[in-house]
C-alpha positions as CSV (number, residue, x, y, z in Angstrom):
1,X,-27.6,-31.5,3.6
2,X,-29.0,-28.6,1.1
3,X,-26.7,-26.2,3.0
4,X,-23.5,-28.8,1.8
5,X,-24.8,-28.9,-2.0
6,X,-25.2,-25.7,-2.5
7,X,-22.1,-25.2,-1.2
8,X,-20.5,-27.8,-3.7
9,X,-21.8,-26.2,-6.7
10,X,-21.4,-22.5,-5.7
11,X,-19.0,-21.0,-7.8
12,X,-15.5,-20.9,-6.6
13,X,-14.3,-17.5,-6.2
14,X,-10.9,-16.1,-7.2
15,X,-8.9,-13.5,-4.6
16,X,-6.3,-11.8,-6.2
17,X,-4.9,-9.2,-4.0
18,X,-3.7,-5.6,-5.3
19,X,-1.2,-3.9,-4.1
20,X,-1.8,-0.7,-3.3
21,X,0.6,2.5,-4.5
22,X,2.2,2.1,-1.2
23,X,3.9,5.6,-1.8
24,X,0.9,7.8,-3.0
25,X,-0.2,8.8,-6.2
26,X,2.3,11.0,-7.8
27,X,1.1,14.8,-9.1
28,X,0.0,14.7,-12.6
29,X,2.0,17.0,-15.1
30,X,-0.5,19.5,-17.1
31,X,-2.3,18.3,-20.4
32,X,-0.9,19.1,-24.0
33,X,-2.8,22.2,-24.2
34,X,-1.1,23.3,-21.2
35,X,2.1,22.8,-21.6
36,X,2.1,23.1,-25.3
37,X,-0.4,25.6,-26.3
38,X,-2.9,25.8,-28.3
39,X,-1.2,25.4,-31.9
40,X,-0.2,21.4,-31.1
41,X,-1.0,19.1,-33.2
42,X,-3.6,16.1,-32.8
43,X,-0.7,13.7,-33.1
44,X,1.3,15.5,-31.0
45,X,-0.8,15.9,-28.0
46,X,-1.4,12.5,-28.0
47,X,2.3,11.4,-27.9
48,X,2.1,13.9,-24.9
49,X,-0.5,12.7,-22.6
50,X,0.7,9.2,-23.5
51,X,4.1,9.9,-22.6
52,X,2.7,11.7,-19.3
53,X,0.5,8.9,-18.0
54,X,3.2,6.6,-18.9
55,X,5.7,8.5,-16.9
56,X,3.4,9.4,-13.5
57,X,2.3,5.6,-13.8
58,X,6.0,4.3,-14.1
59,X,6.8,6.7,-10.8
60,X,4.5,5.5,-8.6
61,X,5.1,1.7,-9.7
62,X,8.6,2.4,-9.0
63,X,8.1,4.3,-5.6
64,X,5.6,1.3,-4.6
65,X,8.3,-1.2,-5.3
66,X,7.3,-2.7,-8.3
67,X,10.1,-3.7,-10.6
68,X,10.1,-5.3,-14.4
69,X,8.6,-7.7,-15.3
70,X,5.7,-6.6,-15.3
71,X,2.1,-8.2,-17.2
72,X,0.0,-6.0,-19.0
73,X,-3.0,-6.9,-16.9
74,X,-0.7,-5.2,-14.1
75,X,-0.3,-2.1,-16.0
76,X,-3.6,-1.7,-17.0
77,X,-4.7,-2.1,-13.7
78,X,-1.9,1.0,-12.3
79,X,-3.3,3.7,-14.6
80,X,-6.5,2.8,-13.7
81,X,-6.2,3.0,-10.5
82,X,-4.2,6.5,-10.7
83,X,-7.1,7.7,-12.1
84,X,-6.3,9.8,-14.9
85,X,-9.4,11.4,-16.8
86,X,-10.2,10.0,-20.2
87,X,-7.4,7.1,-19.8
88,X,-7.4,4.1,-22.0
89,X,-4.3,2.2,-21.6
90,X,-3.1,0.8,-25.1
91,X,-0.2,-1.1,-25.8
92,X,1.9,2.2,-26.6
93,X,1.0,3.2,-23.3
94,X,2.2,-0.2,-21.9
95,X,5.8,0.5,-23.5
96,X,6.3,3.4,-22.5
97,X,5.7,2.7,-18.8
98,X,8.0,-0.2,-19.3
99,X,10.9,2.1,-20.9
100,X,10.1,4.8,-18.1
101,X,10.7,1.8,-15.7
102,X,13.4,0.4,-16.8
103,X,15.0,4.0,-16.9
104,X,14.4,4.1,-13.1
105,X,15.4,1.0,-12.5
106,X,19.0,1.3,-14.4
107,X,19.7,5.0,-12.8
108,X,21.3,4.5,-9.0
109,X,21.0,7.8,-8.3
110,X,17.0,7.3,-8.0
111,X,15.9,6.2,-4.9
112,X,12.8,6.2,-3.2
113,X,12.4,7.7,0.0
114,X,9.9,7.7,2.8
């Protein structure tokens, strides 16, 4: 019988299940400094590594299969997990991995292969 309460008032636990990048993690493109050199501005290298997690973490959503719509807890969750140093998704961030998507997406001549 104390097996069966505790049981009852146990906490319920939620399962969601992630997908995995089923099609690796893609290769990172080099930092601001790197490809811009050293005279960049703050503002600028920003918009860089923005734009260049945005773009590996739009690649490998699109090579895993994932389409738009997509929820933000989703994308926060995909540059997470292609761990990319010093990484804080923001909703910037979140657009442009949806407009880097939905470039994908609307191009035929993209296609995944295995």
């Amino acid at each position: 019988m104390l097996r069966t309460l505790r049981r009852a008032f146990r906490l319920a636990r939620l399962r969601v299940p992630a997908r995995r990048f089923t099609a690796g993690i893609t290769a990172l493109p080099p930092t601001a400094r790197d490809a811009l050199g050293t005279d960049v501005t703050a503002s600028e290298a920003i918009a860089y590594n923005r734009g260049r997690v945005a773009t590996a973490t739009a690649v490998a959503l699109y090579r895993s299969g994932y389409t738009l719509p997509i929820p933000d807890d989703s994308l926060d969750d995909a540059v997470r997990a292609l761990d990319f140093p010093y990484s804080v998704p923001s909703p910037e961030t979140r657009a442009t991995i949806r407009a880097a998507l939905a470039v994908l997406e609307a191009d035929y001549t993209v296609t995944v292969t295995h």
